[in-house]
N, C-alpha and C positions, 0 to 999 in steps of 0.2 A: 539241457542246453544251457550254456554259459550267458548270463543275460550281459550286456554292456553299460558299463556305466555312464550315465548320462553326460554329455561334455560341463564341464565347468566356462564355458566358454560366453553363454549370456549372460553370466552372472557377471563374470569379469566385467565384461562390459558395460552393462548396469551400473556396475560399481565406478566405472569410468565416465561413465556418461554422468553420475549423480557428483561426482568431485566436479566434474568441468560447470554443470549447471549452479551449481554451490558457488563457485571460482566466477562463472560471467554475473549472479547474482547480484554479489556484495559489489563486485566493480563497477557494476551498473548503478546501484544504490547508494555507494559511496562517491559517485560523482567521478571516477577515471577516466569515464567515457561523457563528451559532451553530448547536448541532445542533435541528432540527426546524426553524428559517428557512425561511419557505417561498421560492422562487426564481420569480419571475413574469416570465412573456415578456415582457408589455409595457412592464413597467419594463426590463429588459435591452436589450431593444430599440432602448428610447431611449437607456438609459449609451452602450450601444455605435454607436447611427448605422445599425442594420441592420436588414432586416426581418422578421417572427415568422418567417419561414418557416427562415430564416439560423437562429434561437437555438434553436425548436424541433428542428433539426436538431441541435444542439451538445449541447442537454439530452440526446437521446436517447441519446448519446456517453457522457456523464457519468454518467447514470443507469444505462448499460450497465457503467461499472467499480465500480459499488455506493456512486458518493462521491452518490447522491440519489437520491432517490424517485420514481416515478410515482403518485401518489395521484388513485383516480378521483373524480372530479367536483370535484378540488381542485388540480391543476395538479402542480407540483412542487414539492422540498421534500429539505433536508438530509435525513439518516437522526438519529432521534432516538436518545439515548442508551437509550432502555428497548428498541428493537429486538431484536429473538431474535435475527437475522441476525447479529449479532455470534457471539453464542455457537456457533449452528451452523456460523458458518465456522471459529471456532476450533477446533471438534469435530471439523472435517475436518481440520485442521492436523493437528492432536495424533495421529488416525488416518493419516494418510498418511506426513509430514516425517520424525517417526523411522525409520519402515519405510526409506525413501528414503538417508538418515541410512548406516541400516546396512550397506546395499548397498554407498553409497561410500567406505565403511571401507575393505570387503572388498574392493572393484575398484578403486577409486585409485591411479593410480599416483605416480610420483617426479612428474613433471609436475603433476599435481594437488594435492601437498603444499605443493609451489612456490606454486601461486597460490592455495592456502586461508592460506598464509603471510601472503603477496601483498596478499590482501583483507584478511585483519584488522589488518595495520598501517596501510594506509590508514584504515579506518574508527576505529581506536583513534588518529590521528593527524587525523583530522576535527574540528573542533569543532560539538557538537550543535544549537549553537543561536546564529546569528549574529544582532547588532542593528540591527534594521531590515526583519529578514524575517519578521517577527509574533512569537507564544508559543510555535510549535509547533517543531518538529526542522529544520533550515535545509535545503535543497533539495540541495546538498553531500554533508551527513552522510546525508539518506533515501536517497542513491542508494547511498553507501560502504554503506551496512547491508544494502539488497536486495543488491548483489553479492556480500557476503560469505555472506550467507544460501544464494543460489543457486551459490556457486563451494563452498561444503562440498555441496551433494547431485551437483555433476556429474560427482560420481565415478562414479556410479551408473547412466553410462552409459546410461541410458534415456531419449529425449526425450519422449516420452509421458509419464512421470513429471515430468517437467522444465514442460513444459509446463502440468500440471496447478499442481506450486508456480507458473507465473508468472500464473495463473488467480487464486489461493487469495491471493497477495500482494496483486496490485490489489485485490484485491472488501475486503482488510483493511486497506489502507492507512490511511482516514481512522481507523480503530480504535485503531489503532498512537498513533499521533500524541494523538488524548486520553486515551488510558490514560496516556502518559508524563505530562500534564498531574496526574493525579488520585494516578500514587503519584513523589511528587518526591524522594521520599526512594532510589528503587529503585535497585541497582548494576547497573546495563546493562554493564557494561563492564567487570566481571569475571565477570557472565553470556556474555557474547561471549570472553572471554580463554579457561573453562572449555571451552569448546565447542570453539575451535579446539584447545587442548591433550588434551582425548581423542580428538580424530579423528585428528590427527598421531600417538599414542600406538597408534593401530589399536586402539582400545578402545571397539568396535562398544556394550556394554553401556550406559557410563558417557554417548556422547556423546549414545546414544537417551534417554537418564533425563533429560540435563542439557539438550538440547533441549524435551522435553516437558515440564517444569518454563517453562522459560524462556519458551514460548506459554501455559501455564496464568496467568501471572501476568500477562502482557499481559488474556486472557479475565476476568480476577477483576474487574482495573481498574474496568474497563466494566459487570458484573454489578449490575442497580440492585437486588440484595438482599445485596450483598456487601458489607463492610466500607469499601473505599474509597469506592461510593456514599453510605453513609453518613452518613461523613468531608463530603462534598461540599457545600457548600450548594443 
């Protein structure tokens, strides 16, 4: 018996569904869409040339790493700035990262000082914002900052911990990115210089303080009864 070859047909798909989630990705991150925008299949659809089945599949992607919404009976939809979810995920930050933080003070070794080195001169040798790739932190710098953030906790030996910060970083990513918008003034970059010099210094106390500061002011940004809202128009 003549066996049938299998359809090429999911894979297409796949492959369509992985350029649309790629394509509402970057547009979401580089600020095209404002917050609360809602995201509608059938216009996507058509931008893109594919069918609802292709974008509904992509949203669900995106809507999975917290850059958007599932609202019932109202389709989809940025994450608006008055969102709790903000806060709650920075509340997990704040509660876990230092903990995590301190471990890799105490368990890091020579090899790990190297590349917490490593990271933050790269990322202090980034520039944050290139023209041409919208308002928001250039796709360059977002990546130098996650490494540097994740190569200070992998002292910590634990990838169940690890795992959880690369959880807690997606789900906060779009947060990140308009908080820098809202306080323009903020030194990010001697927040990040502080941090790698007390963890090198093995000064478990100073790095957990000067972390947990450094996510509180990202969480402030964002707070629509806090200061910078405000400030906001």
């Amino acid at each position: 018996m003549t066996k049938t070859a299998p359809s090429s047909a999911p894979t297409g798909k796949r492959m369509l569904s992985e350029q649309v989630y790629a394509h509402l990705r970057d547009a979401i991150m580089r600020g095209d869409y404002a917050p609360g925008d809602a995201l509608k299949p059938q216009d996507l659809a058509k931008q893109q040339g594919v069918s609802l089945a292709v974008v509904r599949e992509a949203l669900v992607r995106v809507v999975g790493e917290g850059l958007a919404d599932r609202l019932p009976n109202r389709g989809f939809a940025v994450p608006a700035f008055s969102d709790r979810r903000w806060q709650e995920i920075a509340e997990a930050r704040r509660t876990i990262e230092p903990v995590v933080l301190r471990l890799a003070v105490e368990r890091g070794d020579v090899d790990w000082e190297a590349r917490v080195r490593a990271a933050h001169h790269r990322l202090a040798r980034t520039p944050p914002y290139v023209p041409g790739e919208g308002e928001h932190y250039s796709a360059a710098w977002a990546e130098a900052h996650r490494v540097f953030h994740r190569t200070l906790l992998e002292g910590c030996g634990n990838p169940v911990l690890l795992e959880t910060f690369d959880r807690l970083w997606t789900a906060s990513e779009l947060a990140r990115r308009w908080a820098a918008q809202r306080t323009p003034g903020r030194d990010g970059a001697d927040e990040h210089r502080r941090l790698e010099e007390a963890a090198l210094a093995r000064d478990a106390d100073t790095a957990a303080e000067v972390l947990t500061q450094h996510l509180t002011r990202t969480a402030a940004a964002l707070d629509p009864a806090g200061p910078a809202a405000q400030r906001t128009p």
